[in-house]
N, C-alpha and C positions, 0 to 999 in steps of 0.2 A: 714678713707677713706678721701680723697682728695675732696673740697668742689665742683671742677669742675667734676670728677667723677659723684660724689652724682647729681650732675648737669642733667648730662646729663643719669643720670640712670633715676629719674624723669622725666625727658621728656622723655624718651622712654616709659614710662609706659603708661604716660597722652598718647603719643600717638596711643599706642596698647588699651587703654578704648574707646577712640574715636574709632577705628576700629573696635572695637566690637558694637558698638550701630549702627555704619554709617553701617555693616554689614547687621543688622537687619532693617536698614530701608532702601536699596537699592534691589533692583528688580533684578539685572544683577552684572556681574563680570565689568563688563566697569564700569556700574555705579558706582559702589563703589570703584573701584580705582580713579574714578575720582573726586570725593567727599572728598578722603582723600589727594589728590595731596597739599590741602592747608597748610597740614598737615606734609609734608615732614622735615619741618626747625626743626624738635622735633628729628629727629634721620639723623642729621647731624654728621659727614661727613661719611654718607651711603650714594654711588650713587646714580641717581633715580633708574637705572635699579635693582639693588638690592634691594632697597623698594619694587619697582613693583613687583619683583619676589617673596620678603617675602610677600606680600599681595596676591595675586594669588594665592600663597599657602595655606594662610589664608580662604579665597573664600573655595575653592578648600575641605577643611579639614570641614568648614563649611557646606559646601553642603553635605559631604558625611556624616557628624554627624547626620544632618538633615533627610536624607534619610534613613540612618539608624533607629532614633527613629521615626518616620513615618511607619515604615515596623516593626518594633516590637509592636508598640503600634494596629496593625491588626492582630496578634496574640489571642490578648484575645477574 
């Protein structure tokens, strides 16, 4: 694999680990994308709208994960 590849595989990661913690410590879907907007130059050249969008969904997937184990853990 090509070392700018490798490159830029690595920032994407670091940038979806950040998004995972900035997740768990933001309150609201605004906040957390706005938190990670510093964040953006890691998965470049992705628009921002397309960031915002994969993040949103992110939000979005998380909340419903959440709510899910929430609601199964009142089962027992």
């Amino acid at each position: 694999m090509g070392k700018v590849k490798q490159m830029m595989m690595d920032q994407e990661v670091e940038f979806w680990d950040k998004a995972l913690s900035t997740m768990f410590e933001s309150e609201t879907r605004s906040e957390f994308v706005t938190k990670m907007m510093p964040h953006f130059n890691l998965v470049r050249p992705m628009s921002d709208q397309d960031i915002m969008g994969e993040l949103n969904d992110a939000w979005y997937e998380h909340q419903s994960n959440h709510a899910e184990e929430n609601k199964n853990g009142d089962d027992y």
